[in-house]
Structures are given as C-alpha cells and as structure tokens.
C-alpha positions as a Markdown table, in Angstrom:
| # | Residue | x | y | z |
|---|---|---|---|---|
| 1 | Unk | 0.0 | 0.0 | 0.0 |
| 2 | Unk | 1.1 | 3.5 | -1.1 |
| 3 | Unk | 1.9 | 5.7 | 2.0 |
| 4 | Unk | 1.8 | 9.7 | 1.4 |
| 5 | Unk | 5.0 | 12.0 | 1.8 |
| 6 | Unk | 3.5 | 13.7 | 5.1 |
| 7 | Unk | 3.3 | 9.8 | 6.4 |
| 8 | Unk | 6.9 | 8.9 | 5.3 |
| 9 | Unk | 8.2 | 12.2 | 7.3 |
| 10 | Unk | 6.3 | 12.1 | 10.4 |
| 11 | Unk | 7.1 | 8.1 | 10.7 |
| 12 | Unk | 10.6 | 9.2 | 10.0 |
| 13 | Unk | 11.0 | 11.9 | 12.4 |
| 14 | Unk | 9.3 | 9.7 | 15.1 |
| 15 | Unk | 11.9 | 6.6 | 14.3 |
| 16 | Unk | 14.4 | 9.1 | 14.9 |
| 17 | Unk | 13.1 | 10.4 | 17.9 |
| 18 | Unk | 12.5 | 6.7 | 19.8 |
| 19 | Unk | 16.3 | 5.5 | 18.3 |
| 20 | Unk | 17.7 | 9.0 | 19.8 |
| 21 | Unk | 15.9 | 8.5 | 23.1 |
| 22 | Unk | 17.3 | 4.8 | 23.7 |
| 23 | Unk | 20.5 | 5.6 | 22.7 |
| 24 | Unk | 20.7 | 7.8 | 25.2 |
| 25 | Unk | 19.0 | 6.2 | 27.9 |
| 26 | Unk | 21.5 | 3.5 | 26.9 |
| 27 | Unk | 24.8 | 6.1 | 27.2 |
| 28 | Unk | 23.3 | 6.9 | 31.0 |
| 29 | Unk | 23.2 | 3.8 | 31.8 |
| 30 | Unk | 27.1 | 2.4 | 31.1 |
| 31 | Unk | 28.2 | 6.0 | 32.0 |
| 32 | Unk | 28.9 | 4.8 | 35.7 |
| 33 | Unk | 30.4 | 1.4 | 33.7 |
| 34 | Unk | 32.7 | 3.6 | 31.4 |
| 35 | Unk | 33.6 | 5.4 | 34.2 |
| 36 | Unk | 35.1 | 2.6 | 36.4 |
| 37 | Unk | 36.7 | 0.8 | 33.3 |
| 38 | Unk | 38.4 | 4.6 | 32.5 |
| 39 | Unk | 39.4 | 4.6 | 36.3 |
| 40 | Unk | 41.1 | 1.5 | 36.7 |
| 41 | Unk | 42.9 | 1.4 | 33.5 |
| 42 | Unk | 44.3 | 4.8 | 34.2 |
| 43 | Unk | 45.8 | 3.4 | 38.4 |
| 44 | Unk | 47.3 | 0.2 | 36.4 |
| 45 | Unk | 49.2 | 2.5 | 34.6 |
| 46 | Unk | 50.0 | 4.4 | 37.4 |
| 47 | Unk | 50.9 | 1.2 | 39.5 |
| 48 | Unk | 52.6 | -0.6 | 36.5 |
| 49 | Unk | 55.0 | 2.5 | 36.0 |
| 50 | Unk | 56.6 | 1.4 | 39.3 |
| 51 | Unk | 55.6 | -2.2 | 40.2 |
| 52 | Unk | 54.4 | -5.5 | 38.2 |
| 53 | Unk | 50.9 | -5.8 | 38.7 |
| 54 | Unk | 50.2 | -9.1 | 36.1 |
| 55 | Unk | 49.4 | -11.1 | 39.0 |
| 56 | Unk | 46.3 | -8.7 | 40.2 |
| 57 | Unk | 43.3 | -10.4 | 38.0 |
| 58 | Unk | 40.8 | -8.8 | 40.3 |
| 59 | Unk | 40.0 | -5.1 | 39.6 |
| 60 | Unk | 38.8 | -4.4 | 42.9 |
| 61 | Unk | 42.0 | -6.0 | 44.2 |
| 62 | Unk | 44.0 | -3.4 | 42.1 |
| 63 | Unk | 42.2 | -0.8 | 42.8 |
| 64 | Unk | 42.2 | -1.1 | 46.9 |
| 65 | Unk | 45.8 | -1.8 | 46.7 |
| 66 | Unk | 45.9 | 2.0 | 44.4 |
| 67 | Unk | 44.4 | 3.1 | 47.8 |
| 68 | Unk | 46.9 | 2.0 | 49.9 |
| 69 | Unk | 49.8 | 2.7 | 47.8 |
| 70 | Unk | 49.3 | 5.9 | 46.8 |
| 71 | Unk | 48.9 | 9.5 | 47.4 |
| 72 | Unk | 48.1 | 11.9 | 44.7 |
| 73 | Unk | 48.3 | 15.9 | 44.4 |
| 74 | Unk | 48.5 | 18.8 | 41.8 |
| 75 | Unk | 51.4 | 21.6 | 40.8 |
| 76 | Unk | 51.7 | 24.0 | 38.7 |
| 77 | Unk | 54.8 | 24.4 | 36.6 |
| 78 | Unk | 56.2 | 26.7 | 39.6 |
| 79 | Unk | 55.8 | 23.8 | 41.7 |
| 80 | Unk | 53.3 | 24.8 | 44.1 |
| 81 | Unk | 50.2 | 22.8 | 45.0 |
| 82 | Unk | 47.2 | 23.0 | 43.2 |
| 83 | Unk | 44.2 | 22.4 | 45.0 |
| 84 | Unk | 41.0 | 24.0 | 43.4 |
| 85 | Unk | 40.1 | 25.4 | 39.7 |
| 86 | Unk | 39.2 | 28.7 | 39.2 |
| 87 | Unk | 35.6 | 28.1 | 40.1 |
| 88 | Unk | 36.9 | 26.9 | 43.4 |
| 89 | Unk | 36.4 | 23.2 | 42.8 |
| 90 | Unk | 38.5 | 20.7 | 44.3 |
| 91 | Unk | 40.9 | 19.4 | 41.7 |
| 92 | Unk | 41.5 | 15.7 | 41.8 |
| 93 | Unk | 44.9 | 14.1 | 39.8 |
| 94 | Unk | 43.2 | 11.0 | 39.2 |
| 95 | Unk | 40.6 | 13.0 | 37.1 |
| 96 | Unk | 43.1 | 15.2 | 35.1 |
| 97 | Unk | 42.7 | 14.6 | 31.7 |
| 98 | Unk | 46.2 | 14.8 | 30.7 |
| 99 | Unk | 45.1 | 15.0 | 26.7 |
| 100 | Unk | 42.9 | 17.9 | 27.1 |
| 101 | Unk | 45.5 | 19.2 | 29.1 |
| 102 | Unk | 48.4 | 19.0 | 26.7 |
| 103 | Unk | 46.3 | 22.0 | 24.6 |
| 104 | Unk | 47.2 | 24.7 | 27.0 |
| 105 | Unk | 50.4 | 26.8 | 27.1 |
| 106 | Unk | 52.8 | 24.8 | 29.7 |
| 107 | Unk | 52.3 | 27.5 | 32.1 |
| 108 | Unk | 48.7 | 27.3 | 32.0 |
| 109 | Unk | 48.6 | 23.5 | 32.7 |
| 110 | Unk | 48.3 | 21.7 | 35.9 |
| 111 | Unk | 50.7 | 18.5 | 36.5 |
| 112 | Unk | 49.3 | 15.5 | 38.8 |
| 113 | Unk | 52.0 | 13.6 | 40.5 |
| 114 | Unk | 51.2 | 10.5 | 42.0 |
| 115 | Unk | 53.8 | 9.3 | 45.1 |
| 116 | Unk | 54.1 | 5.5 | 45.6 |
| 117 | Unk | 54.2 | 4.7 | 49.2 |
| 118 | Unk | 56.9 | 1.9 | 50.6 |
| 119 | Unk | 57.2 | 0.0 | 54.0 |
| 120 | Unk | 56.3 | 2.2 | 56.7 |
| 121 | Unk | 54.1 | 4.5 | 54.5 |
| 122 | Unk | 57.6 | 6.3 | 53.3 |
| 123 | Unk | 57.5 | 8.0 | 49.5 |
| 124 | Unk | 59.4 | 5.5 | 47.6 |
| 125 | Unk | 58.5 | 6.5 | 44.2 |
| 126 | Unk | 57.4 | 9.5 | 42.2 |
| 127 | Unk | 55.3 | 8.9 | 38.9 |
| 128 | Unk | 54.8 | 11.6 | 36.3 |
| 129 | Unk | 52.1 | 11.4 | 33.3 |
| 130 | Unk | 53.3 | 12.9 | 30.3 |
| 131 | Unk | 51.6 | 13.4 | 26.7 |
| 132 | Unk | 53.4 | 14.2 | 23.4 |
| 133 | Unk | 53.0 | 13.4 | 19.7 |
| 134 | Unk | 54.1 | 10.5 | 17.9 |
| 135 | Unk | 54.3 | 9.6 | 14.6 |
| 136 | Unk | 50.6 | 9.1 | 13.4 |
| 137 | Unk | 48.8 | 10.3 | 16.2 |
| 138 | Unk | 49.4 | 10.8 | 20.0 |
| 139 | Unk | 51.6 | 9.0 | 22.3 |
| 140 | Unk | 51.2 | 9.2 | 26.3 |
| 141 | Unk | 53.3 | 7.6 | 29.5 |
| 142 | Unk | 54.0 | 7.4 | 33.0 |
| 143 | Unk | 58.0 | 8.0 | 34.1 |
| 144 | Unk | 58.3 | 6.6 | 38.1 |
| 145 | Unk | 61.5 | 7.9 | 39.5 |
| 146 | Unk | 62.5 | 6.2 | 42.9 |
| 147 | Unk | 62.8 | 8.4 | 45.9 |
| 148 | Unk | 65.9 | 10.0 | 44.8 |
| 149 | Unk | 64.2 | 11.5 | 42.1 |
| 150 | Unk | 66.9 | 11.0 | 39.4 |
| 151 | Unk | 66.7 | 7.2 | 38.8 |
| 152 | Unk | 64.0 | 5.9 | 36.7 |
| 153 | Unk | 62.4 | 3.1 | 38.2 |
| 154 | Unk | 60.1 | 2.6 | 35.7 |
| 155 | Unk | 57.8 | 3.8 | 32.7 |
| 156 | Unk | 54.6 | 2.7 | 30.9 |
| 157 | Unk | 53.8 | 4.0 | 27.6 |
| 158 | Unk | 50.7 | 4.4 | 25.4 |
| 159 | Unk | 49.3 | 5.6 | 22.1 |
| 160 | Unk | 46.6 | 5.7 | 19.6 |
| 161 | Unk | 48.2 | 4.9 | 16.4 |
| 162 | Unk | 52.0 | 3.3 | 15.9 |
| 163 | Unk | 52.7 | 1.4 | 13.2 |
| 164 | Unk | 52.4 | -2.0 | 14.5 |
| 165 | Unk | 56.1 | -4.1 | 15.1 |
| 166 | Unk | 57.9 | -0.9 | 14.9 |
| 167 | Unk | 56.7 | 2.6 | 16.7 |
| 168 | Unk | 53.6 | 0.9 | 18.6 |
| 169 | Unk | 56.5 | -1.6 | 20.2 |
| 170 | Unk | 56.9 | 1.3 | 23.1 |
| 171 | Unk | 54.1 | -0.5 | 25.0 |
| 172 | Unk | 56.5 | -3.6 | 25.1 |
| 173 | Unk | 58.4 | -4.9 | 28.2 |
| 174 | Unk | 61.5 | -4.8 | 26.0 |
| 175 | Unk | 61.6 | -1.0 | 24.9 |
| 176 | Unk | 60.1 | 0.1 | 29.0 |
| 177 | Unk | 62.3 | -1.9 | 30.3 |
| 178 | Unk | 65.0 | -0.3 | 28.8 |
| 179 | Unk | 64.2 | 2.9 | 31.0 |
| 180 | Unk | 65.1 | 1.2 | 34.1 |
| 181 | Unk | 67.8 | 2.7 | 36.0 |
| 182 | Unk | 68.7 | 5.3 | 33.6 |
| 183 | Unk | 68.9 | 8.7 | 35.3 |
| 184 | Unk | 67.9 | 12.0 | 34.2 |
| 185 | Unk | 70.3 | 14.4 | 35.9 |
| 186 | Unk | 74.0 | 14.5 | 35.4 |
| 187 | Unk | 76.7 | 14.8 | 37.6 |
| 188 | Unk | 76.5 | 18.7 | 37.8 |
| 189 | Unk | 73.1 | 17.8 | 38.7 |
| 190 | Unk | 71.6 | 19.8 | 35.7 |
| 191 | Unk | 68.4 | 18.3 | 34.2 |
| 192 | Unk | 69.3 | 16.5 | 30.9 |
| 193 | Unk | 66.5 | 14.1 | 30.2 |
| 194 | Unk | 66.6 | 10.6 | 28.7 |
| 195 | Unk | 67.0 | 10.1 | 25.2 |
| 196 | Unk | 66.1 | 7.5 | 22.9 |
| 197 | Unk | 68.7 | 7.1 | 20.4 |
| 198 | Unk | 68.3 | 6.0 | 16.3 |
| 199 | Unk | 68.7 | 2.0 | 15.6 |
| 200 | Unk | 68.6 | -0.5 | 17.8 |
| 201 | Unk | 71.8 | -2.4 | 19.2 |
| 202 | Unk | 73.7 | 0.6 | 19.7 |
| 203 | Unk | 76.6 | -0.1 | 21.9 |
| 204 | Unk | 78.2 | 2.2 | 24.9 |
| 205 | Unk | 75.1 | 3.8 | 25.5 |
| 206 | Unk | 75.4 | 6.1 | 29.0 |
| 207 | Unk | 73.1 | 6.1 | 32.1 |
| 208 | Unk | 70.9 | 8.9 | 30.0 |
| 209 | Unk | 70.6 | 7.0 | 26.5 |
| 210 | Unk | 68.1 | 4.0 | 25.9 |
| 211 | Unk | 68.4 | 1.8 | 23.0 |
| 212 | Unk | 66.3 | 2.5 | 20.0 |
| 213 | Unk | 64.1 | 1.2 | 17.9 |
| 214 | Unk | 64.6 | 0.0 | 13.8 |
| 215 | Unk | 62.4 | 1.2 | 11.9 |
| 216 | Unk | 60.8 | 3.6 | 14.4 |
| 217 | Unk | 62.5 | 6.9 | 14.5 |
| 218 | Unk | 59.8 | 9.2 | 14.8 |
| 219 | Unk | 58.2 | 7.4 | 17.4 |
| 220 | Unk | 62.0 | 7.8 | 19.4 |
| 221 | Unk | 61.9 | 11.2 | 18.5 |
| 222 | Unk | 58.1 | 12.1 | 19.9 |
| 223 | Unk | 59.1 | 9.6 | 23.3 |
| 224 | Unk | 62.3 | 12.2 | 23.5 |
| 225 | Unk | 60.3 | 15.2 | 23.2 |
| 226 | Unk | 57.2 | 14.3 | 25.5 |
| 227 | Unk | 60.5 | 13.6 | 28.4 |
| 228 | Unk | 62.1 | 17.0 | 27.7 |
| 229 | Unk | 58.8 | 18.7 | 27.7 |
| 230 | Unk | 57.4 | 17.0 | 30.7 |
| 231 | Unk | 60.8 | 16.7 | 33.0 |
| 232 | Unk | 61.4 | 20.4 | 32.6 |
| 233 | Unk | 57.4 | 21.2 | 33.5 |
| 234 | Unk | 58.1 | 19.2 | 36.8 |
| 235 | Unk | 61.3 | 20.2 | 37.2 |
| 236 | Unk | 60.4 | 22.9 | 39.9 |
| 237 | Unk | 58.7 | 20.7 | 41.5 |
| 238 | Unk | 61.2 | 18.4 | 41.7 |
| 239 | Unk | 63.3 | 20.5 | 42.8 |
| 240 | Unk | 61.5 | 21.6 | 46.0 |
| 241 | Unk | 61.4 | 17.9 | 46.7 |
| 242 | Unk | 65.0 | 17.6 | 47.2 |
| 243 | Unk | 65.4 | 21.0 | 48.9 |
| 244 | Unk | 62.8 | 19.8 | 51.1 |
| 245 | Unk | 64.3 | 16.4 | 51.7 |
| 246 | Unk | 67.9 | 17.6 | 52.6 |
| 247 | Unk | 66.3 | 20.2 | 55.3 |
| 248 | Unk | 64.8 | 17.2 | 56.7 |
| 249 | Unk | 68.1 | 15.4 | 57.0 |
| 250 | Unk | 69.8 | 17.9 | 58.9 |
C-alpha cells in the first residue's frame, strides 16, 4: 500500500526520535560502567609505572591496593600545590585529563603527581604522566622515579596509532624496560632528560641514553620530546622535593 510524503516524514521523524531516546538512555546507563573501566585502566598504569601488577586479575584487588599505595596531588609548573580550579572546585589528579590538558600553554597547565608509598608509608617513588605526539597520532606515559628523584624506576607507555612491530613496540616490556635505571640528571646535577637514540643495538650507551628502535625513529623522536617537555614542567617541583628532603636530613 502507497503511503503519502506527510506519512513517510512524520514516521521518519518519530523513528528518529525513539532511536535517539534509547541511545541515550542506553549512554546513562554504562556512564557509571565507562567510568570505572576509564578509572582502573588509568591506576594500572600508574601502579605498572613502578611495580608489576600481572598477578592482580581482580579489579577491585588493584584498585584497593591504588588506595593503599598511593597518594596523589597537583602543581603547577612553579611547583606549588594546586588544590582547586578557578571556580573553586577541588581538583582531583586522578581526574586530570592529561590529553585535554596537553592543549594549553605549559604555564597554563596543571601537572598530577602520583607518590608511591613503601614499608612504613615512606614516598618510595614518584610517577609523572606525560603526553606528546608521535608519529601518526598521540603518544602518552608514565615515568616513576624512585625516591631520589633521578633514577627511573620505571615507565609505561601508550598511544593511539604506531605502526604496528615498529613505533607501537613502546608498549612492550622490552623497549620500558630499557628505561630502568637510567637517570635524568647528570653529575653537575643539571636536568638532561633521557633520550632514545636512532637503531637498535647501539653499543656504549650512558646512564641517559636507551636503545632505539629499527624502523621507528619518529616514534623515538616524539618519546624524546614528551620527556624533555614534561621533565622540565616538573622540574620545579622536583626541585622543591630535594630542597625539602635535605632540610629534613639535617
């Protein structure tokens, strides 16, 4: 049977209208779902940029042991805390969204920093997010430096879009691993970052050089530039840190 134009619209419009309507009442509803899953990938991250976590199947196991273990705060690129916005709203680390973030001018960002607490309740561990660019699209991490603040303990990297076997292998044990005790001052105690260098199998490398990956120097070259950027926006604050720590040693 023949249906009229005003028919075809009005059945049309109403489609659209009950479609719209569940889609949203079905975006409500795994909100809260979203919302944990966003949570407790961003604390293994955290965690996994200082410890190994593979043996925590249990998400609620993970997260209580996030509680325990750590203690979070905001700076600004002077160093100084950071406790509410500019509408006066408490400002949480866990809910910096480090992407958005990254749009600002450096001085206009905020910087979480996330201390990882050893026997005793002692800071045993600093962990920094950064955010930079890779080679398709954007590439993210978490540095841990142990208490001394120079010595990387560890790092966990992410991104969006590496070519896969050669710039997307920064998420590997291998290439994190090779971060491990690397340090970023130098003996004058001047910031100097760690760099990835070109190829892979590079021999003499020093305590601020990491091994590189074939076939993946742009990917090297966005990892170097998210550490310079992001150690010299917390350098201030770490800074204070160690001022701090040798007052209390006297």
């Amino acid at each position: 049977m023949q249906r009229s134009n005003t028919y075809i619209i009005l059945f049309s419009i109403a489609l659209t209208v009950v479609l719209g309507g569940l889609l949203s009442l079905a975006s409500v509803g795994l909100k809260p779902a979203q919302q944990k899953q966003i949570e407790l990938d961003t604390k293994k991250k955290i965690l996994g940029a200082v410890m190994d976590i593979s043996s925590y199947e249990d998400p609620n196991a993970l997260l209580a042991l996030y509680d325990e273990k750590v203690e979070s705060i905001v700076v600004d690129i002077e160093g100084n805390l950071v406790e509410t916005d500019e509408k006066g709203n408490p400002i949480v680390a866990e809910k910096v969204n480090i992407q958005k973030n990254y749009r600002f001018d450096p001085e206009e960002r905020v910087y979480p920093v996330y201390k990882f607490k050893g026997e005793g309740g002692k800071v045993d561990a600093y962990i920094f997010p950064m955010f930079g660019a890779g080679l398709w699209d954007w590439i993210s991490g978490y540095l841990a430096l142990d208490k001394d603040l120079n010595t990387i303990r560890g790092v966990a990297f992410d991104h969006k879009q590496e070519t896969p076997g050669l710039g997307a292998r920064i998420t590997t044990d291998v290439i994190q691993g090779r971060y491990v005790g690397k340090e970023i001052f130098n003996d004058q105690n001047e910031l100097v970052s760690v760099s990835m260098v070109k190829g892979e199998g590079n021999p003499g490398l020093t305590e601020h050089q990491v091994d590189g990956m074939s076939g993946a120097t742009l990917t090297g070259k966005g990892v170097n530039e998210m550490f310079e950027n992001y150690l010299g926006a917390y350098l201030a604050y770490i800074n204070k840190v160690k001022s701090d720590n040798k007052l209390a040693l006297k």
